[in-house]
C-alpha positions as semicolon CSV with decimal commas, in nm:
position;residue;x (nm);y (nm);z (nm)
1;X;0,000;0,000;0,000
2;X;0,136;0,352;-0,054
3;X;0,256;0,607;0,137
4;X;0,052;0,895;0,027
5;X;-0,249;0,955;0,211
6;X;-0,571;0,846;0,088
7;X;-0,913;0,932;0,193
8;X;-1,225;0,719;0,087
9;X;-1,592;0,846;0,037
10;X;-1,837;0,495;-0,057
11;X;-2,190;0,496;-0,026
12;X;-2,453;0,470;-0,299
13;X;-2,522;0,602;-0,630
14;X;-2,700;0,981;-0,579
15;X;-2,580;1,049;-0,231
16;X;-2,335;1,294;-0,312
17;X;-1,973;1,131;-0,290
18;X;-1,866;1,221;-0,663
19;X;-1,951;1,616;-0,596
20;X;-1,794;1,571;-0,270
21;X;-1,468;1,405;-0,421
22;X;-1,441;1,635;-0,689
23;X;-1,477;1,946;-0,450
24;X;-1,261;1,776;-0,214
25;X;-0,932;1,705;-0,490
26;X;-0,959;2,033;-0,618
27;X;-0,909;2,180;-0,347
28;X;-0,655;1,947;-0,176
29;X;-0,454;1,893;-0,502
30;X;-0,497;1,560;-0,447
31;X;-0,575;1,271;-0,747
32;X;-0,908;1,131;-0,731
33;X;-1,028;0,819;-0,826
34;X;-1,373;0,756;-0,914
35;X;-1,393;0,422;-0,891
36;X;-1,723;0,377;-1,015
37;X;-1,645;0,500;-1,351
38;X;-1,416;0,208;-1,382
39;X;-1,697;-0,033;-1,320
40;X;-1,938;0,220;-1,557
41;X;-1,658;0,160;-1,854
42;X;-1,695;-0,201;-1,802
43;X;-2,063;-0,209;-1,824
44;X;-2,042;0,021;-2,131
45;X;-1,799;-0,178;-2,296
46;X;-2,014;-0,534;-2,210
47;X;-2,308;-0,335;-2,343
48;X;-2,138;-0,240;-2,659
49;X;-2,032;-0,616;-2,675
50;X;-2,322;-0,785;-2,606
51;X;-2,186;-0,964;-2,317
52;X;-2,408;-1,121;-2,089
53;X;-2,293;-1,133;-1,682
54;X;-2,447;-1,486;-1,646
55;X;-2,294;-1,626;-1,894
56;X;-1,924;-1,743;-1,824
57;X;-1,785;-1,748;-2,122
58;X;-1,918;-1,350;-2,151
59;X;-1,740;-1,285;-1,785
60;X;-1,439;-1,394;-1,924
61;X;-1,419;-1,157;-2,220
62;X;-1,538;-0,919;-1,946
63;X;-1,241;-1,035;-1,735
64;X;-1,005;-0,941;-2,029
65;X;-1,156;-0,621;-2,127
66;X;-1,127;-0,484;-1,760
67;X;-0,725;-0,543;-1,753
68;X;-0,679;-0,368;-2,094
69;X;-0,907;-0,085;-2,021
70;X;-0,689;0,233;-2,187
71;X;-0,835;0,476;-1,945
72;X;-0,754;0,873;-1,901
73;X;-0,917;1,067;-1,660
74;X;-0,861;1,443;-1,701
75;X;-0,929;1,699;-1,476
76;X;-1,234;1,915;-1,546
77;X;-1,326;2,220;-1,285
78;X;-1,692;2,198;-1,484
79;X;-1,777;1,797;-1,445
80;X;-1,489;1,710;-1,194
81;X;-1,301;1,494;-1,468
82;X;-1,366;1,381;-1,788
83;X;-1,342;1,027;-1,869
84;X;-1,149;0,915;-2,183
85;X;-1,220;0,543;-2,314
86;X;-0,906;0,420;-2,637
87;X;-0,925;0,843;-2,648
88;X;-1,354;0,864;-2,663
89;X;-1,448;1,141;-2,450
90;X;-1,772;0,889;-2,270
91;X;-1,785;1,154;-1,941
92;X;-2,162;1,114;-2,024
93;X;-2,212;0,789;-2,201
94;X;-2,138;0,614;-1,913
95;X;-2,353;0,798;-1,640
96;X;-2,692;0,703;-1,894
97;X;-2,910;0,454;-1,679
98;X;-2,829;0,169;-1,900
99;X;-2,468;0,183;-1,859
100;X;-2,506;0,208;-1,482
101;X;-2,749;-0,092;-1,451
102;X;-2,501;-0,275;-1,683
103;X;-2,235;-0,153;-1,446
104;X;-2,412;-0,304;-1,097
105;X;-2,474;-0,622;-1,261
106;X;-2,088;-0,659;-1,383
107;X;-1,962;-0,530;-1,017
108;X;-2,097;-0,828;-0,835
109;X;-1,895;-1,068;-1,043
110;X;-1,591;-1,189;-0,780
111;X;-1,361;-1,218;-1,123
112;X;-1,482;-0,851;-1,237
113;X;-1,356;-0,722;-0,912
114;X;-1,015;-0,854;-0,880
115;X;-0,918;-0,774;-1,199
116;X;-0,947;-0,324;-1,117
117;X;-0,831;-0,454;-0,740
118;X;-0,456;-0,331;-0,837
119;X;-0,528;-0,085;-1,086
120;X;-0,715;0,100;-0,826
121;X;-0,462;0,073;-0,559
122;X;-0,191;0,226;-0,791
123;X;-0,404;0,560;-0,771
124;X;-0,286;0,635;-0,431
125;X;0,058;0,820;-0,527
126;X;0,179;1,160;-0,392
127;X;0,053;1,400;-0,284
128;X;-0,258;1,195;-0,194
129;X;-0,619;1,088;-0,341
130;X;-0,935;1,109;-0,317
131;X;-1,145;0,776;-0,386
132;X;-1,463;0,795;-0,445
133;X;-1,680;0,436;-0,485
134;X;-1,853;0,164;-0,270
135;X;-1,561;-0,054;-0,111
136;X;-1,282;0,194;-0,081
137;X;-1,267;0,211;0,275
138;X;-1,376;-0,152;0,346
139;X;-1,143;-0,340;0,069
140;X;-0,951;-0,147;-0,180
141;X;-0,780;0,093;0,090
142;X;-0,857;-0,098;0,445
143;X;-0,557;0,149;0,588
144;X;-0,715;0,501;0,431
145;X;-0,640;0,816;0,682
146;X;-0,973;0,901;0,683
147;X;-1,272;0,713;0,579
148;X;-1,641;0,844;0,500
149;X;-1,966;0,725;0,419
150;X;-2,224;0,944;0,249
151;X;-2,591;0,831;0,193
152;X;-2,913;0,963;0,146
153;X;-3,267;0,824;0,148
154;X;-3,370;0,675;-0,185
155;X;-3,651;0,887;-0,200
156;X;-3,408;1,197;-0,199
157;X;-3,157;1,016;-0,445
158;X;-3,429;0,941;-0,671
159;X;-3,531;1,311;-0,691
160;X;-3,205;1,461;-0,753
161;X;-3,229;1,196;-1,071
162;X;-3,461;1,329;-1,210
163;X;-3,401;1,689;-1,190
164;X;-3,061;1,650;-1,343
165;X;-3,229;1,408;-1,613
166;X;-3,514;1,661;-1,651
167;X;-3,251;1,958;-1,680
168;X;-3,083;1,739;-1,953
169;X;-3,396;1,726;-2,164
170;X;-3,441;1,351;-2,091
171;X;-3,792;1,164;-2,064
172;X;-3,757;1,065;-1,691
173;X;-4,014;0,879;-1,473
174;X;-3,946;0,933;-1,122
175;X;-4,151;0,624;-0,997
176;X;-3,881;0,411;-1,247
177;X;-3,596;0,591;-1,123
178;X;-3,718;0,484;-0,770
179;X;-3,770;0,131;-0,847
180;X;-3,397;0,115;-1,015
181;X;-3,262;0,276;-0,721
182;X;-3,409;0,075;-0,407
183;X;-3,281;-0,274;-0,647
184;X;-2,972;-0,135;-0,771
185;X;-2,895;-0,083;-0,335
186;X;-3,047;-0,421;-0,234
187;X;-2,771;-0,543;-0,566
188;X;-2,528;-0,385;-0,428
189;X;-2,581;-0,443;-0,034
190;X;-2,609;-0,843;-0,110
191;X;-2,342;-0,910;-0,324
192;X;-2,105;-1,176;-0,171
193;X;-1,768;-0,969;-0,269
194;X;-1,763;-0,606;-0,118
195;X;-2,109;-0,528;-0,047
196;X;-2,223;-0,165;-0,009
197;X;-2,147;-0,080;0,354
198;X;-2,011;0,153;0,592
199;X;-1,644;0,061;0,696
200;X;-1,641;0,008;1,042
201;X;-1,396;0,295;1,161
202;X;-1,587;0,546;0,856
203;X;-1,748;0,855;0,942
204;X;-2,150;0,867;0,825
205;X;-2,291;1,179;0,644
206;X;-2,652;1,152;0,549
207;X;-2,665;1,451;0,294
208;X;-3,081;1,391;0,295
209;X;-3,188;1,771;0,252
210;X;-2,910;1,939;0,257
211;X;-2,732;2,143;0,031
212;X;-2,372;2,052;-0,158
213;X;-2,237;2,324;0,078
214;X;-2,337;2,206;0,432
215;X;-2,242;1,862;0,341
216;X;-1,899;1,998;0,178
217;X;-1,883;2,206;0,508
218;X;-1,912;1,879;0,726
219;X;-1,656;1,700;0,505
220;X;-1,398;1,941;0,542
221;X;-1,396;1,998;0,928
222;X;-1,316;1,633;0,914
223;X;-1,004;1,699;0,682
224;X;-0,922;1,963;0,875
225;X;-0,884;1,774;1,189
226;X;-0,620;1,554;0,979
227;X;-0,424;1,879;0,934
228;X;-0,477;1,846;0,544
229;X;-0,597;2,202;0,505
């Protein structure tokens, strides 16, 4: 494990980590991880494929794909980062509901999971990172300085969905939305490899009605206890 320090934000989809993170790195100047996008790029590629996460064969071209992901992520004060796929700008391809249903469904495969195990790990370089995702704190970095947890209800989740759908012009049905959300969680809690959960030793943020800035302004009396700002 490295050196540098690391602090992890998991929790689910809609709660808030990735505006957190991104907030968070910028102003640290730190590298962040989203970890999630990793799993998203998977479950794009598998889409684009046609590859089927029951069927083994399919998991093993899935396997294959994950290790020879050619991934850039580049800073972007707008969106946090943009995403790069083989040099395919996909910052919003991969945040489409499809993609992150495909995305769920690949992350509970055990094989899936070991094989962005490393490449996640070698984030954490100098002068520290930011990772944002559902198991940092509880398997990827077990040792992080300073681990967090944000959530929010489902109901609140689901809402933010659909405003920035609805903002984007996009048919959205909030009652779907819902639905997705509350099976994507149980997924995601109930998977036997890194299930969705709080590390024991993380700190909890419920962002449920409150604004980015209260919740930013939570986050970073915690860092500043650490001495990072």
């Amino acid at each position: 494990m490295s050196s540098a320090p690391v602090m992890t934000l998991d929790g689910p989809g809609g709660a808030g980590k990735g505006t957190l993170a991104s907030a968070l790195a910028r102003e640290l100047g730190w590298w962040l991880l989203d970890s999630g996008a990793l799993y998203r790029l998977v479950g794009l590629v598998a889409l684009r494929d046609g590859l089927d996460a029951q069927a083994a064969a399919d998991c093993a071209v899935a396997v294959d794909a994950s290790r020879r992901l050619d991934i850039v992520f580049e800073p972007d004060r707008g969106a946090g980062q943009r995403v790069c796929l083989a040099g395919e700008d996909v910052t919003d391809v991969i945040r489409t509901d499809d993609v992150s249903d495909a995305a769920s469904k690949w992350a509970v495969q055990p094989a899936i999971r070991a094989a962005l195990l490393e490449r996640q790990r070698d984030f954490a370089t100098a002068p520290g990172l930011i990772a944002d995702g559902r198991d940092m704190g509880t398997v990827i970095f077990p040792d992080a300085d300073l681990k967090l947890y944000i959530t929010a209800s489902p109901e609140e989740r689901a809402r933010r969905r659909f405003a920035q759908l609805s903002g984007q012009d996009v048919d959205a049905n909030l009652d779907r939305i819902y639905r997705e959300i509350l099976e994507r969680d149980a997924r995601d809690a109930s998977r036997e490899v890194a299930p969705l959960k709080p590390a024991d030793d993380a700190h909890v943020i419920d962002t449920t009605g409150e604004s980015v800035a209260a919740s930013l302004a939570k986050v970073r009396g915690l860092v500043r206890e650490k001495g990072w700002i």
